[in-house]
N, C-alpha and C positions, 0 to 999 in steps of 0.2 A: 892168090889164085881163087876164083868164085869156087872149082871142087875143091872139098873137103871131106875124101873119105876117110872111115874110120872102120877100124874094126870092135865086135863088142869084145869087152874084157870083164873082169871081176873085180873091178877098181869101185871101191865105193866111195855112193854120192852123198848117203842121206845120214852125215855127220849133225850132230848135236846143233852145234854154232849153223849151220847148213839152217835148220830146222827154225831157227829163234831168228834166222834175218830172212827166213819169209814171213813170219807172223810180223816181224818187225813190222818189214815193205809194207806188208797188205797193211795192216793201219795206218801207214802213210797215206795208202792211195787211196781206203775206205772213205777218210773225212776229206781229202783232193776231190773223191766222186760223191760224194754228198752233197759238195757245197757246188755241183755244177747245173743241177739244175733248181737249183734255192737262192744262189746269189745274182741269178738274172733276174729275178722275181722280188729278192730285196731291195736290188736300185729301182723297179719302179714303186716299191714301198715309197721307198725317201725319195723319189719325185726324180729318177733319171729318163732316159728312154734309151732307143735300140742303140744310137751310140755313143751313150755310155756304157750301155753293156759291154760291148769291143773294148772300150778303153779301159775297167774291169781287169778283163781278160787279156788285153796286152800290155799292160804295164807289170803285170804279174810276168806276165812270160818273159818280157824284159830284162826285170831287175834277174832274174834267174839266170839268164843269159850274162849278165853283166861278170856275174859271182865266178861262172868255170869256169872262165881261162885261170883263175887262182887256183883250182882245186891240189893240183901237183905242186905248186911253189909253196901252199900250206903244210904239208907233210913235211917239209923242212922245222915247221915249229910248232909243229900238233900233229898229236900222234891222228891215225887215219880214223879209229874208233872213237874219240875223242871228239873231230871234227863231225864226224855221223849223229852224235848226240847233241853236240851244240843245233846242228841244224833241223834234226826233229823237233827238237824245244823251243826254238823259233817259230817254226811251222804251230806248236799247240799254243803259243802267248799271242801268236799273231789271230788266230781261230778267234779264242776267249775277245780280243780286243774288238773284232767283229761287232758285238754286243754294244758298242761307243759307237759307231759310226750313224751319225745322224744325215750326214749330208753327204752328198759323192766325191767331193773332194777329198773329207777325212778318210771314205771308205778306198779312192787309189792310195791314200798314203799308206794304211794298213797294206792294200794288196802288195805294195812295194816291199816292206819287209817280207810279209809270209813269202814272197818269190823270193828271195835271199834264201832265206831259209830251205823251201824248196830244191832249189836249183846246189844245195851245199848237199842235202840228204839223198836225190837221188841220183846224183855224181855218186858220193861214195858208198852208196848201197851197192851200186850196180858191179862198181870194182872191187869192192872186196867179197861178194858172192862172188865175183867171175877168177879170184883168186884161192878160194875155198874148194869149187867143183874141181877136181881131175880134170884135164885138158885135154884129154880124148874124149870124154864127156860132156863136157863144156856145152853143145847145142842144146840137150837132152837138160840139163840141168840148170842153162838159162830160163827151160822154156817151162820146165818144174817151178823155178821162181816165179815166171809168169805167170802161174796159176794161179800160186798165191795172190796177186798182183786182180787179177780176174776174181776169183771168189769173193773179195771183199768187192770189187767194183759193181759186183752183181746184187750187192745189198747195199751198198753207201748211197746211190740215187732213193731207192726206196725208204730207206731208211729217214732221210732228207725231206722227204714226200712227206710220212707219213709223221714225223713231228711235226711238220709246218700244220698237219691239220687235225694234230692231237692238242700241239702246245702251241708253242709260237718260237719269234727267232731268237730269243735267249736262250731256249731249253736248247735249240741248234747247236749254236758257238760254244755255249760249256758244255757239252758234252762235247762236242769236236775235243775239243783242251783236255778234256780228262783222259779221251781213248790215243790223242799223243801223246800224252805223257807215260800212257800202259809203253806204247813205242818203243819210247827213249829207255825204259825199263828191260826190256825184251831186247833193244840194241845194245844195252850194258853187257847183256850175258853171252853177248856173240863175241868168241874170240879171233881177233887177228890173225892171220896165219903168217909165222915168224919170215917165210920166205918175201913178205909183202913190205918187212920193216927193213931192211937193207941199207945199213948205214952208206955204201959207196953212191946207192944208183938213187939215192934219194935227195943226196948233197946236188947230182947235177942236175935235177928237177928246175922247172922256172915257168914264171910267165909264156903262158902259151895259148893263143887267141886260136887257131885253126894245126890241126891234127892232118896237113894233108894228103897223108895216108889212105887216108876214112874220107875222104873229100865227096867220092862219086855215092856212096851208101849213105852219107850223110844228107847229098841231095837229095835221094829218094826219101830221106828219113824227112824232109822239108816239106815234100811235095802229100806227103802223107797227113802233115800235123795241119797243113790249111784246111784239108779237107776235114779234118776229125774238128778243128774250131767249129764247124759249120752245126756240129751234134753237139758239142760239148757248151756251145754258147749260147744257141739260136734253137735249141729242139722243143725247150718248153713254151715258149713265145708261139714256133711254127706251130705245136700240136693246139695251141689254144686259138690259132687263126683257122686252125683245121676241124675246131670243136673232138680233137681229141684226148679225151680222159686218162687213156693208162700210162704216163709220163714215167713212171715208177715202172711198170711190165717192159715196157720198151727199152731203157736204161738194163734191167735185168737179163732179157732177153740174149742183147748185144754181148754182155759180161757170159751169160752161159753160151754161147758160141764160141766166143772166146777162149772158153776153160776147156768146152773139149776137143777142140782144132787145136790147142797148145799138147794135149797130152801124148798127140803125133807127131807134131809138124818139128819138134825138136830132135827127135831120132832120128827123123827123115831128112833134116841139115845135117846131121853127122854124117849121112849116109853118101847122101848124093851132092850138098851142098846148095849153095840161095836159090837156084832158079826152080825146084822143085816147090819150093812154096812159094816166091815171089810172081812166078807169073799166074799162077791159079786164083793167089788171093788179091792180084790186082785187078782182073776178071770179075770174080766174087763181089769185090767191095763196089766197083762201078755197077752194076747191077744194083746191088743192095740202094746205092743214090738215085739211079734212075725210079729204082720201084717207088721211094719214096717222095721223091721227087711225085710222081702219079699219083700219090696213095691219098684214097677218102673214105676207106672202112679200114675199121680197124684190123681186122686179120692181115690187108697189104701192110700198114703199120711194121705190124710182129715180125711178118715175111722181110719185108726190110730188114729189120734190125737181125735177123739170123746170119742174112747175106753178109749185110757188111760186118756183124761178129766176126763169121766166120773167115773173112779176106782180112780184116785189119790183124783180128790175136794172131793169126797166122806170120801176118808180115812183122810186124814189132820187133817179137823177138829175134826173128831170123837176121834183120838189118843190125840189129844191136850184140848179136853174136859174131858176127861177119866183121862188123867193127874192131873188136874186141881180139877176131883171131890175127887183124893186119899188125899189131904193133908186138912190142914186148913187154911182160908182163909189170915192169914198172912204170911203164907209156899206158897203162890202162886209163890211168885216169885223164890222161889228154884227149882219148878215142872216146870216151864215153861222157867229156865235157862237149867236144865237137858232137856227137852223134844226139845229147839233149839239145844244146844247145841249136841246130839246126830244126829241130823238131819245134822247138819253144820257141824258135822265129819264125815258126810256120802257122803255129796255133796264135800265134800274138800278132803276127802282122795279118794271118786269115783272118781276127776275132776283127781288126779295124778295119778290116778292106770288107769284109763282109755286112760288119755295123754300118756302114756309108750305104751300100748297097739296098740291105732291108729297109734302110731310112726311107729310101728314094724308091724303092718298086715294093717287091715284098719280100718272107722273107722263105719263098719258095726258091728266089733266086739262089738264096745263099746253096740251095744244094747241085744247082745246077752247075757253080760252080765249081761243085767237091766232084761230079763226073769227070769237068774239063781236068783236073788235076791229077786225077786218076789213069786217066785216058796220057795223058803224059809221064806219068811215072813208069807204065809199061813200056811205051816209045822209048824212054833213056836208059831202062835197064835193058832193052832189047838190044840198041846202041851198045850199051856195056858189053855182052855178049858178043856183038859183031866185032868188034873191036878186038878183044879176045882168043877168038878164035882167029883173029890173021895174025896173031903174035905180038898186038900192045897191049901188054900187062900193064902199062904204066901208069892208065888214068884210072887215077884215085889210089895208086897205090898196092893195084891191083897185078 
């Protein structure tokens, strides 16, 4: 059911292990958002252009995709904590290797592992936080994680910025590599919680390509990541056809909208459930494209980047806790391989559908096209809604 009321209680959230797998998360996604608007700017170092950036960007999202339909049938022969650390350490050897890629072709074969890696770490980040939180809790202390997840993102672009024009891109990639490995350090000390190791429901675990529980939230979760490829690939390119400078404010910006719309909008899923935030911040974010979309002074710039802050941190989490309440808690990890994994063929197939596009016009188109997908992501969850309300629970699971 999209409600989900809750009452408050005095169940606590903010456990030790709680505490270590959001430092953990946020240095995952600090050097993920560091290198997003540094490695568009590397391949045309080594001589790519706009699409390659896409392929960049979708070959990574790919192999990521490739890895989670394994994530459950792995916990048959590694432990869940175990797997989390192999794949943070991926993720910091694949950064450091960065530093070798001369040509774009070594640099996809690099991105092809680090998205292994990836797509292994924030599968089981996501499932065993959401097995940590109390489950009357659970919105509230997804969207806690999110913060985490946002505070580092609101310095990993700047930070990315500002080596590229203190040092250069070796100082980039090892340092990336050292502040994973801090990670996989920080993810050592997070404990499993015992109810998550369950010899019976772990044996019947398997290969599982689609979660179609999660099928209809997972769309919207698709329809979200095309549009966010359009910032995450193509914003530094756009701002320098725009002759705008503050690439690093803008990136920050986004991430502080983000962090304080999370520090509600998760009480307020507990409360009332997804449409509470889902339609506001699909509203919000479409504005936020259009503005930018217009934008040739820099304050429309910031103004953007607040809007769609505020609509995207809003929606993320809420999709990914919705996800998360359809299944049972040893199915967590099929709801949250489906729920990346649609995201990551959204950001991967946006990053080449969009690369084709800025080739051929510019790459203002690319955000025109994050409205069109916006504009539809309210249409299907509206649908979900109507649907609902005459008594078919049943698409997606629902």
């Amino acid at each position: 059911m999209i409600s989900n009321k809750v009452q408050k209680t005095g169940v606590t959230l903010w456990s030790l292990s709680f505490v270590f797998a959001i430092i953990a998360n946020a240095l995952l996604f600090m050097i993920f958002e560091m290198l997003l608007p540094t490695l568009p700017l590397f391949v045309n170092e080594i001589g790519g252009n706009a699409t390659d950036v896409g392929l960049v960007t979708g070959v990574f999202m790919v192999s990521a995709i490739l890895i989670r339909p394994f994530a459950g049938y792995l916990l048959k022969l590694v432990n869940k904590k175990y797997l989390l650390i192999l794949g943070i350490i991926i993720n910091a050897i694949s950064t450091g290797m960065y530093y070798f890629a001369d040509t774009v072709n070594i640099l996809l074969i690099i991105r092809l592992v680090h998205g292994l890696g990836f797509g292994l770490a924030t599968t089981y980040f996501a499932t065993l936080v959401a097995e940590i939180i109390p489950k009357e809790r659970r919105g509230e202390g997804m969207g806690y994680f999110g913060v985490g997840e946002t505070v580092a993102i609101s310095v990993g672009p700047m930070i990315g910025i500002m080596i590229l024009e203190a040092f250069d891109y070796s100082r980039l990639f090892i340092g990336g590599l050292a502040v994973l490995l801090l990670a996989a350090l920080m993810a050592a000390l997070t404990k499993t919680p015992k109810q998550a190791d369950g010899a019976d429901e772990i044996q019947h675990l398997k290969v599982k390509i689609l979660e179609k529980r999660v099928l209809m939230p997972a769309l919207l979760t698709m329809l979200i990541g095309v549009a966010a490829s359009g910032i995450m690939s193509f914003f530094s390119l756009y701002a320098i056809e725009k002759d705008f400078s503050g690439i690093g404010w803008f990136f920050f910006i986004i991430a502080l909208a983000s962090f304080l719309v999370r520090l509600v909008s998760g009480r307020l899923f507990d409360r009332h459930g997804p449409s509470v935030i889902l339609i506001p911040g699909s509203i919000l974010a479409t504005i936020g494209f259009v503005v930018l979309y217009l934008a040739h002074a820099d304050s429309t710039f910031y103004l953007a980047a607040v809007l769609y802050g505020l609509g995207f941190g809003a929606i993320f989490p809420a999709i990914q806790t919705w996800c998360i309440n359809l299944v049972e808690e040893h199915e967590h990890e099929y709801a949250m391989s489906t729920f990346f994994n649609f995201f990551d063929f959204g950001i991967g197939g946006g990053s080449l559908l969009l690369g084709i596009l800025a080739a051929h016009f510019s790459y203002g188109v690319v955000y025109l096209v994050g409205i069109a997908f916006y504009i539809v992501f309210l249409l299907l969850y509206l649908y979900i809604l109507y649907n609902q309300r005459r008594g078919n629970n049943s698409i997606g699971g629902l």
